[in-house]
C-alpha positions in Angstrom: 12.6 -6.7 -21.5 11.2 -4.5 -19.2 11.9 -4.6 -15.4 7.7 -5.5 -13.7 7.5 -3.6 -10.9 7.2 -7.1 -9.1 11.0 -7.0 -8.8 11.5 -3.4 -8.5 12.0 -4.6 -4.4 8.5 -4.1 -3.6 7.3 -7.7 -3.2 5.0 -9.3 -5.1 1.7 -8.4 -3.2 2.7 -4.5 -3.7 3.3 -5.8 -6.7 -0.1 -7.2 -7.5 -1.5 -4.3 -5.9 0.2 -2.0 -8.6 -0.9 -4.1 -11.8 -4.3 -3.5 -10.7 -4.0 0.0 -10.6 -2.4 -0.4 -14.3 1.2 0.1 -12.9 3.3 -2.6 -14.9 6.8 -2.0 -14.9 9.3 -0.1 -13.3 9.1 2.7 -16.1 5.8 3.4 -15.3 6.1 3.6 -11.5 9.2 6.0 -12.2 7.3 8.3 -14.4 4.7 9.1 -12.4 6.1 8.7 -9.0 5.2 7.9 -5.7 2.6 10.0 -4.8 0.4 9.4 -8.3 1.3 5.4 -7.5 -0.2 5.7 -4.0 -3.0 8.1 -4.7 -4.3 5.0 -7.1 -3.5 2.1 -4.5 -5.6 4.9 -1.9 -8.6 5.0 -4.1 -9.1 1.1 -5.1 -7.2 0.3 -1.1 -8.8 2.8 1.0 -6.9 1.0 3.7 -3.3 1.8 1.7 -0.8 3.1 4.7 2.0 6.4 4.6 4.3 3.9 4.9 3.0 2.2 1.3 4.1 5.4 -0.1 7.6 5.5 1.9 8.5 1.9 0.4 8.0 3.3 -3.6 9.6 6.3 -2.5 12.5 4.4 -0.9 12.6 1.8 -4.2 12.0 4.6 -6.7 15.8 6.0 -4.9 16.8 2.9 -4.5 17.5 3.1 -1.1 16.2 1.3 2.2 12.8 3.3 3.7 15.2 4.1 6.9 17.2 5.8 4.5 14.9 8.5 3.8 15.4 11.6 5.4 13.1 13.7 7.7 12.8 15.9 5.4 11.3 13.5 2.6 9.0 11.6 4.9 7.0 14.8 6.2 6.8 15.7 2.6 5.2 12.4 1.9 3.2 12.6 5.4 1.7 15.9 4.2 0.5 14.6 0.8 -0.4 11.7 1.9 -2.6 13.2 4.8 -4.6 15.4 1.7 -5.7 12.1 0.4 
């Protein structure tokens, strides 16, 4: 069975957040990746945060947000700014 994305460590209000934006399970939110994830939870959550797209980033490396580097989070700040 399929991992939901529910318990992919994101919570279950991210994770409500993500079925409504058709992401269901963890397969999906690896495929198309953080920035496609957030760019959806942007356009139905105008409201959606950087740091919504650091915590997928962070769970998509498995890996607390502190641990990404500087590098990473000004890639993400830069995209996410373009939104």
């Amino acid at each position: 069975m399929e991992q939901s994305v529910r318990y992919f460590g994101l919570g279950s209000i991210m994770g409500k957040k993500l079925h409504s934006v058709n992401v269901h399970y963890a397969s999906d939110l690896q495929r198309m990746g953080s920035k496609e994830a957030v760019s959806l939870l942007k356009e139905k959550y105008p409201n959606t945060r950087v740091d919504t797209l650091y915590r997928i980033e962070a769970a998509l490396r498995g890996v607390e947000t502190k641990q990404l580097d500087d590098a990473c989070k000004a890639d993400l700040r830069e995209y996410f700014k373009q939104l």
